[in-house]
N, C-alpha and C positions, 0 to 999 in steps of 0.2 A: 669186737665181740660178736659173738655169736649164734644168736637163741635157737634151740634145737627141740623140734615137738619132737617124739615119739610116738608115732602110729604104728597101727595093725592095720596094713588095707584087706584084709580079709576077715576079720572078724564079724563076727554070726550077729552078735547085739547090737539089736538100733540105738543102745545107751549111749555105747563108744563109740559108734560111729556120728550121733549125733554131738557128742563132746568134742570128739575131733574135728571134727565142720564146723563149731563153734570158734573153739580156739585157732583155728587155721583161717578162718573170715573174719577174726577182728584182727590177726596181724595181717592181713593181707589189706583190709580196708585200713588201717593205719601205718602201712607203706611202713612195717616194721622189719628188714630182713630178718630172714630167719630159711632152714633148713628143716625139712620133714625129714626123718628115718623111720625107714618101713622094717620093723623089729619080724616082720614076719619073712619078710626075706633076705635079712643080713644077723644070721646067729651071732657072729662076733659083737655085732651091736645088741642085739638083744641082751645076751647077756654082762657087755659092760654098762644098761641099762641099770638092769635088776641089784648088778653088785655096787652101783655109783646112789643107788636110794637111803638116803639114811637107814638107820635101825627104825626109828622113832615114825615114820613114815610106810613104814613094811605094815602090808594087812596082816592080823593075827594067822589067817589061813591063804595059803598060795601064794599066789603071781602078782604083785604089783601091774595093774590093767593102766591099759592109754585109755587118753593119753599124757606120758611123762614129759615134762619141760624143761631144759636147761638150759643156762646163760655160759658155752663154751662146757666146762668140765664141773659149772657151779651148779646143783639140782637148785631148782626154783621151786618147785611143787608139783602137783596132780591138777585136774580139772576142778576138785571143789577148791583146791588154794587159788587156780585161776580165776573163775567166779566169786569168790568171796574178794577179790582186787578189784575186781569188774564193778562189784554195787558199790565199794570203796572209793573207788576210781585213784588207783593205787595201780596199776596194772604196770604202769613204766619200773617201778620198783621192785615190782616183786619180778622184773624180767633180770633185775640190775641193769637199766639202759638209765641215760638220761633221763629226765621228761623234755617231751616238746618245749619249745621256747613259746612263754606267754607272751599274750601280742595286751598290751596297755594301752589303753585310753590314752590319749593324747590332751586331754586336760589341762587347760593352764589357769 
């Protein structure tokens, strides 16, 4: 499997650009493969983006904004479903990955 950010590497707002630096530096420090698509220069991706978002997920007005997340063809969420996983610490789940293997006390 395969997690897939959706970025705009040109986009104007420090919001998104700051999200997408977020979400791109915790998988990156958690050695999570994953693949960037740059919606700003592959139309065909952009728009299998916009038509793979749920309904229920679509902003009442416009464009669904990066960055979007998927595990392969499955949408995970947006930046706030990413961070609301992050304070959870839920983040391997909402990728659909695994979680890391816990390391136990050795205890007897």
């Amino acid at each position: 499997m395969v997690v897939k950010v959706y970025i705009a590497s040109s986009s104007g707002s420090v919001a998104i650009k700051k999200h997408q630096q977020d979400v791109v530096g915790f998988l990156e420090a958690n050695r999570i493969n994953f693949q960037e698509v740059d919606i700003t220069m592959l139309e065909k991706e952009r728009l299998w983006m916009y038509n793979n978002i749920p309904k229920d997920k679509q902003p009442e007005k416009g464009r669904p904004v990066p960055p979007q997340i998927f595990n392969e063809d499955q949408y995970c969420g947006d930046y706030e479903d990413f961070f609301q996983s992050k304070e959870n610490n839920t983040v391997f789940v909402f990728l659909g990955l695994r979680t890391k293997p816990s390391v136990k006390d050795s205890e007897s």
